[in-house]
DSSP file (Angstrom, degrees, kcal/mol; ACC not computed):
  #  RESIDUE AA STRUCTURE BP1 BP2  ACC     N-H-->O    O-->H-N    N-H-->O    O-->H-N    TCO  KAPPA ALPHA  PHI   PSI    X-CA   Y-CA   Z-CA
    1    1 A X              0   0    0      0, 0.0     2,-0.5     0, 0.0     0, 0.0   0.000 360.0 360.0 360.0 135.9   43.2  103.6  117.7
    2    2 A X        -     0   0    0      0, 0.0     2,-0.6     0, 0.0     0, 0.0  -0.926 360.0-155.7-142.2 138.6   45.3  101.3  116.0
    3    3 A X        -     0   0    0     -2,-0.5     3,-0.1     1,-0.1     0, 0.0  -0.603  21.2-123.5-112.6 139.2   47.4   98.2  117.5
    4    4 A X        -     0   0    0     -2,-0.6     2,-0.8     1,-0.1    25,-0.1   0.116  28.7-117.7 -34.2 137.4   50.1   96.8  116.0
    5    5 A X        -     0   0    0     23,-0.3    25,-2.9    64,-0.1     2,-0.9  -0.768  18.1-144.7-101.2 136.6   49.9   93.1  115.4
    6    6 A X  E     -a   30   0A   0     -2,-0.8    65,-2.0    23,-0.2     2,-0.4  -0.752  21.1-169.7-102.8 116.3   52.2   91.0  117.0
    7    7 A X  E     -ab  31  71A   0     23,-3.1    25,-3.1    -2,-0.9     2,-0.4  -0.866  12.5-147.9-123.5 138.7   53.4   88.1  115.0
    8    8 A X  E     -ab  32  72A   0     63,-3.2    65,-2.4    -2,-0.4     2,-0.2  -0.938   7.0-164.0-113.6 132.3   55.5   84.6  115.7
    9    9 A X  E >   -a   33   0A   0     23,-1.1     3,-1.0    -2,-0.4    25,-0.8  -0.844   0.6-166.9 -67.2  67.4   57.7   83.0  113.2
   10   10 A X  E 3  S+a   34   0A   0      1,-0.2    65,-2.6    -2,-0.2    66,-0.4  -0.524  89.0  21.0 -56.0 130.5   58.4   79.9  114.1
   11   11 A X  T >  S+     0   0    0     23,-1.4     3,-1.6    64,-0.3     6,-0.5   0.699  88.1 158.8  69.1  32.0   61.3   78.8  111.8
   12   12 A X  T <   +     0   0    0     -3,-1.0     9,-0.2    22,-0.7    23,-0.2   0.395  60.6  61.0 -91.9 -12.1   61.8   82.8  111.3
   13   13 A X  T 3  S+     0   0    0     21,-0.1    28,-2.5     5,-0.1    31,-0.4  -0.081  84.3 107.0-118.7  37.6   65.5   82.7  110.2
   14   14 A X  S <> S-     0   0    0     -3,-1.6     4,-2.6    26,-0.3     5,-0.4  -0.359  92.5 -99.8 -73.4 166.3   64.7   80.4  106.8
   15   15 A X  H  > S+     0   0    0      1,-0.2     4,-2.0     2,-0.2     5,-0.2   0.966 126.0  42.7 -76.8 -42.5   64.9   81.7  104.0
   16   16 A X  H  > S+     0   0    0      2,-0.2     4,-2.0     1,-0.2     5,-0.3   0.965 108.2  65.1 -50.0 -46.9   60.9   82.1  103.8
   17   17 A X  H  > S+     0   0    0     -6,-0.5     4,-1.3     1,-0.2    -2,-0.2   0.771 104.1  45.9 -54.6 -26.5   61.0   83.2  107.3
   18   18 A X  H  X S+     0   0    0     -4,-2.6     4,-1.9     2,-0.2    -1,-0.2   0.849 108.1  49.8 -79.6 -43.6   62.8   86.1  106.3
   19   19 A X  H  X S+     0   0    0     -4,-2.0     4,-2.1    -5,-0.4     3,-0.4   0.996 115.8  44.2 -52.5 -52.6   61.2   87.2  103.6
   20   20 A X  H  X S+     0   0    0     -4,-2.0     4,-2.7     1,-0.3     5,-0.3   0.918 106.4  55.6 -82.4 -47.1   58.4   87.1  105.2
   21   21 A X  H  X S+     0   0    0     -4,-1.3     4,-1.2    -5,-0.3    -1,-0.3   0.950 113.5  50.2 -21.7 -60.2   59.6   88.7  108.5
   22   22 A X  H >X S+     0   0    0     -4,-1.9     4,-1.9    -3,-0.4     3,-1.2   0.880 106.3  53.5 -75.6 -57.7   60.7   91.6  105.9
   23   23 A X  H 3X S+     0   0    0     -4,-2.1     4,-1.9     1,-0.2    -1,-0.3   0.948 113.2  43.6 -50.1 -64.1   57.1   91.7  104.3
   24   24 A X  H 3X>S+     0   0    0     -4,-2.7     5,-1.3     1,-0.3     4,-0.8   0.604 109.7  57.0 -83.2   2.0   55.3   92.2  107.9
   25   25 A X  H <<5S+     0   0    0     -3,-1.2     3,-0.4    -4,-1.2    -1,-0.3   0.917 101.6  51.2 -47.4 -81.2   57.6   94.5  108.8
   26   26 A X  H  <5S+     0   0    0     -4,-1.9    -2,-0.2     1,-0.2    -3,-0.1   0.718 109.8  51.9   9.4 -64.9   56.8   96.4  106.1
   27   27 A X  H  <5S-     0   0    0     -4,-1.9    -1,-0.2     1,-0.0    -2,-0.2   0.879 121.7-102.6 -67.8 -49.6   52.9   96.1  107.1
   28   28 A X  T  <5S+     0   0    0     -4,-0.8   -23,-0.3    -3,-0.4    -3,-0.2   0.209  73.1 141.5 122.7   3.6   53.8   97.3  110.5
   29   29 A X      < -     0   0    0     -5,-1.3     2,-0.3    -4,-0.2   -23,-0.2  -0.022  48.2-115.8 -61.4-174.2   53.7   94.1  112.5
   30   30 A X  E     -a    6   0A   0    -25,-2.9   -23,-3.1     2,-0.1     2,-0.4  -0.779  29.6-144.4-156.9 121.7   55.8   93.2  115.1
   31   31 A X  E     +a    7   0A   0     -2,-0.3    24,-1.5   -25,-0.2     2,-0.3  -0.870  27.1 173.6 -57.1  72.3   57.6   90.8  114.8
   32   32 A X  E     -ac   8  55A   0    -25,-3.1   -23,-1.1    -2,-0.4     2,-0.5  -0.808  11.9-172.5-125.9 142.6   59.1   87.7  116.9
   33   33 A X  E     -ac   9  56A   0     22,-2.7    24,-2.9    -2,-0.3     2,-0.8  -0.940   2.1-170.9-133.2 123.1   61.0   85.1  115.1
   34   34 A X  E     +ac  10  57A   0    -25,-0.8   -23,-1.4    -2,-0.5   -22,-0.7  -0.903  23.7 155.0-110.1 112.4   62.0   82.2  117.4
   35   35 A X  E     - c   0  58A   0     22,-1.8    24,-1.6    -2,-0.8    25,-0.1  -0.973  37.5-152.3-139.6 155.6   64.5   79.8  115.4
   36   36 A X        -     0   0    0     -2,-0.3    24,-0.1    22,-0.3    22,-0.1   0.464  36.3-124.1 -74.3 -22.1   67.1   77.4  116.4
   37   37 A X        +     0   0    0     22,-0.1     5,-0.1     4,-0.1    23,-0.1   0.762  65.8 138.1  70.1  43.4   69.2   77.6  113.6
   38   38 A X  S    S-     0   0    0      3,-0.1    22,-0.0     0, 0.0    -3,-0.0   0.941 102.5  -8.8 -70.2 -70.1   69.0   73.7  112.9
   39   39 A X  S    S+     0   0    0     38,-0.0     2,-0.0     2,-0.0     0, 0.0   0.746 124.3  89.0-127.3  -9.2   68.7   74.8  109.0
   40   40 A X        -     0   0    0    -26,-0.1     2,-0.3   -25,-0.0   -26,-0.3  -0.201  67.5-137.0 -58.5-177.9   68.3   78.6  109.3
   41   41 A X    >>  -     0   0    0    -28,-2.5     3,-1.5     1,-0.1     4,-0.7  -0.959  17.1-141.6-150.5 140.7   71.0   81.0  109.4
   42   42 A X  H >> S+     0   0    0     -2,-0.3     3,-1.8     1,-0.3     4,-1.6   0.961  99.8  73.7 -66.1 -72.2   71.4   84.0  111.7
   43   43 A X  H 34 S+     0   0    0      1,-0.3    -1,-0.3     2,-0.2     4,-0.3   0.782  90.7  54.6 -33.4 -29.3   72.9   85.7  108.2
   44   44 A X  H <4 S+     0   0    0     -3,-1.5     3,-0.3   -31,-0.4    -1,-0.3   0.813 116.9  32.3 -98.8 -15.3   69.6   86.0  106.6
   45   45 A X  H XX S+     0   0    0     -3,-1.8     3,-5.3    -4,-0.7     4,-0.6   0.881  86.7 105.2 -74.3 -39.8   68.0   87.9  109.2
   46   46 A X  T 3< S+     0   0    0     -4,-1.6     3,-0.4     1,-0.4    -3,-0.1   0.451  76.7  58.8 -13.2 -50.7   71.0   89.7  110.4
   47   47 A X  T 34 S+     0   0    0     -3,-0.3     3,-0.4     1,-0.3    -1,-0.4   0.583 103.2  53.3 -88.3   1.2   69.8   92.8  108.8
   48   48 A X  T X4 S+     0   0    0     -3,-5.3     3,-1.5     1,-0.1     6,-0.4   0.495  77.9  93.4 -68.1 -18.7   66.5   92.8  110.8
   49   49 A X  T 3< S+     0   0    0     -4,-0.6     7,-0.1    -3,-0.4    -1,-0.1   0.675  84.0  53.4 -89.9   7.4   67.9   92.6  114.4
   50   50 A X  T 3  S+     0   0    0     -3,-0.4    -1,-0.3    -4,-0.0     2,-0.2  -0.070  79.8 114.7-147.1  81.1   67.9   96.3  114.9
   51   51 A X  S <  S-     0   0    0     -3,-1.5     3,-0.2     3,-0.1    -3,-0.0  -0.543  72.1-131.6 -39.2 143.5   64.6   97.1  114.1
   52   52 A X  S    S+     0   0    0     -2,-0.2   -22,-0.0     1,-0.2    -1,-0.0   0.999 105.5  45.0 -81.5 -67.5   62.6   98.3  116.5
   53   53 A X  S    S+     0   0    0    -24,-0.1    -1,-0.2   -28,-0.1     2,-0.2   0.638  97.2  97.6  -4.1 -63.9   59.7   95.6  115.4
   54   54 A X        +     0   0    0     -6,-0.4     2,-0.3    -3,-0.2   -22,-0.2  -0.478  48.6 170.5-109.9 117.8   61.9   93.1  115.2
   55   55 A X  E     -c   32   0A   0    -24,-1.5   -22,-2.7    -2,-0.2     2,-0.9  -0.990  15.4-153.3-148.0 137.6   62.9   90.1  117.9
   56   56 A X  E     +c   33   0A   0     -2,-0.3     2,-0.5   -24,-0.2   -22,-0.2  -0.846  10.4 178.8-117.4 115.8   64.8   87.0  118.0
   57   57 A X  E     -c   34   0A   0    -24,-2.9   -22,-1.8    -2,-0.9     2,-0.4  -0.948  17.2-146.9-104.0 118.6   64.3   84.4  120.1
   58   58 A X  E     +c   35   0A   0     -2,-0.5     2,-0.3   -24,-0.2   -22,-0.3  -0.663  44.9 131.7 -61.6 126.4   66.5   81.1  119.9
   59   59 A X        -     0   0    0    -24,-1.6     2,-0.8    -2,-0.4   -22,-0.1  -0.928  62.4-124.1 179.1 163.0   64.8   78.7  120.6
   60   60 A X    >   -     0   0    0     -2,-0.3     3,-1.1   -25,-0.1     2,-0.4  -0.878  26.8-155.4-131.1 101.8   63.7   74.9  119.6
   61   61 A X  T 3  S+     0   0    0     -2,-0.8    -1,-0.1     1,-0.3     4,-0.1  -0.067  84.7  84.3 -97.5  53.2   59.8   75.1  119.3
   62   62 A X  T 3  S+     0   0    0     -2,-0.4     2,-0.4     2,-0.1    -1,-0.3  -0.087  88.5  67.5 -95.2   7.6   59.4   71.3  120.0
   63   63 A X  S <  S-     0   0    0     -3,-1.1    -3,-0.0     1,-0.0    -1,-0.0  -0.986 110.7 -87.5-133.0 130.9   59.6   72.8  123.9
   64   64 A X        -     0   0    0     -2,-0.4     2,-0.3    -3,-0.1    -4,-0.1   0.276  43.8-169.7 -37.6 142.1   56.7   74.9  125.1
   65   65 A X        -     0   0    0     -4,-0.1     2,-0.4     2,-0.0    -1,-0.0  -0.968  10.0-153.3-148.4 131.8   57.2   78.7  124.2
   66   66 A X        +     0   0    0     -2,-0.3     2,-0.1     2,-0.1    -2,-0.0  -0.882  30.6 153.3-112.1  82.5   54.6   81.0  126.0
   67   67 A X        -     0   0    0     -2,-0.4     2,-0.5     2,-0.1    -2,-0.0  -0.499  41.1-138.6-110.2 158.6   54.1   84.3  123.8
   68   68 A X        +     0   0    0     -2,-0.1     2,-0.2     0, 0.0    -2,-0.1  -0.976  47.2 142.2-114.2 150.5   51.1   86.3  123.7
   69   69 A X        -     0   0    0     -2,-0.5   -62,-0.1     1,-0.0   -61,-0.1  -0.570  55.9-130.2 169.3 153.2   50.5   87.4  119.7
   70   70 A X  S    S+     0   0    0     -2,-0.2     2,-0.5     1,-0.1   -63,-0.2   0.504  86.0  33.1 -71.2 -21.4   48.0   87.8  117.5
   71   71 A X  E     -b    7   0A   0    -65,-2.0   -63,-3.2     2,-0.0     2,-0.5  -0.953  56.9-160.2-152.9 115.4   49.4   85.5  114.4
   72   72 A X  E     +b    8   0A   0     -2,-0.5     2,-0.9   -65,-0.2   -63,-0.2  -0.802  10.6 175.8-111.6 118.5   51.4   82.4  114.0
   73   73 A X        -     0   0    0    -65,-2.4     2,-0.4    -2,-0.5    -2,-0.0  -0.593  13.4-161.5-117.0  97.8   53.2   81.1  111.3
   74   74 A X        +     0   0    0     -2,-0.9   -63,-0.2     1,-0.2   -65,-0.1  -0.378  23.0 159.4 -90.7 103.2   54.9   78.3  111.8
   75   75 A X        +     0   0    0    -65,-2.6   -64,-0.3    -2,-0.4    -1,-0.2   0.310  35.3 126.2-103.9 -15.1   57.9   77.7  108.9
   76   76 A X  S    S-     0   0    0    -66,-0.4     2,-0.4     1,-0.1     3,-0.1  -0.181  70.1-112.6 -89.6 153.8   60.0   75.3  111.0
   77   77 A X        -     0   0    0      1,-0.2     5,-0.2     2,-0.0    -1,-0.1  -0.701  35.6 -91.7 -89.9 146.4   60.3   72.0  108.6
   78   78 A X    >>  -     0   0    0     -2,-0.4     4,-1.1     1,-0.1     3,-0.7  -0.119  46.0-121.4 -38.7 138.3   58.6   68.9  109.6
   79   79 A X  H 3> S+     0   0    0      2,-0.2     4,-1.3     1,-0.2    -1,-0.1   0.827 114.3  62.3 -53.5 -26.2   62.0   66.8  112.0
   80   80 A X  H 3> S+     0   0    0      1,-0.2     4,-0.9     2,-0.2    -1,-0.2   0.660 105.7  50.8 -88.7 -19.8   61.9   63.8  109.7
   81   81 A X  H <> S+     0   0    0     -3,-0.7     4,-0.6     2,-0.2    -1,-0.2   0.765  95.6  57.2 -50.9 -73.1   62.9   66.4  107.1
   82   82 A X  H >X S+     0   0    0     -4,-1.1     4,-1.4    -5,-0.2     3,-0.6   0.832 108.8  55.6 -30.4 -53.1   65.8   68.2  108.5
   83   83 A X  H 3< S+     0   0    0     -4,-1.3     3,-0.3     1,-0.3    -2,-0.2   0.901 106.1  50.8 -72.0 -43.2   67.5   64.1  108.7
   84   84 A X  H 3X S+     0   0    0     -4,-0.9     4,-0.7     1,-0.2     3,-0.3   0.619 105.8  57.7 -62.6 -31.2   66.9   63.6  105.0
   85   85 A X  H << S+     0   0    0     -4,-0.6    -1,-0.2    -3,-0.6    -2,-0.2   0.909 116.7  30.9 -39.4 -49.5   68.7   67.1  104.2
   86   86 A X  T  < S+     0   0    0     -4,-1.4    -2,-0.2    -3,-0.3    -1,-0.1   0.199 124.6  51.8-121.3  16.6   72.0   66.3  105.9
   87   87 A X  T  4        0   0    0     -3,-0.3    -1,-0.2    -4,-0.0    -3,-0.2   0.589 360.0 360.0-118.7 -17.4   71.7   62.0  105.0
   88   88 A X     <        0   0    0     -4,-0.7    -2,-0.2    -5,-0.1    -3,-0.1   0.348 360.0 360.0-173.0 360.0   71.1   61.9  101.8
């Protein structure tokens, strides 16, 4: 028997978070990709959202998010980070 691994992206609609979506896709994962779109963009995922695999949560994971899944990989940029983008 074999079960699918269920995997969180945090930060899942960057441009690493997409690739990488795409890669474990690929594998056979499934796939839920929780972003806010602070510096992702909807557009690089776009062609993922209907995949079967494939699931998008908005959502800002500085507030508790209660998933069950096997894998996380957490992409979201440091906050202090994001303000130095869009100051300077």
């Amino acid at each position: 028997m074999h079960l699918e691994r269920r995997v969180l992206i945090s930060g899942g609609a960057g441009f690493l978070g997409s690739h990488l979506s795409e890669r474990l896709l690929e594998q056979g994962c499934q796939v839920l990709c929780a972003d806010n779109f602070f510096t992702g963009t909807r557009r690089n995922i776009e062609h993922l959202l209907n995949h079967k695999r494939f699931e998008l949560l908005r959502h800002d994971i500085t507030h508790p998010l209660f998933v069950e899944v096997d894998e996380v990989f957490n992409l979201d940029p440091p906050r202090g980070l994001s303000g130095t983008l869009y100051n300077g």
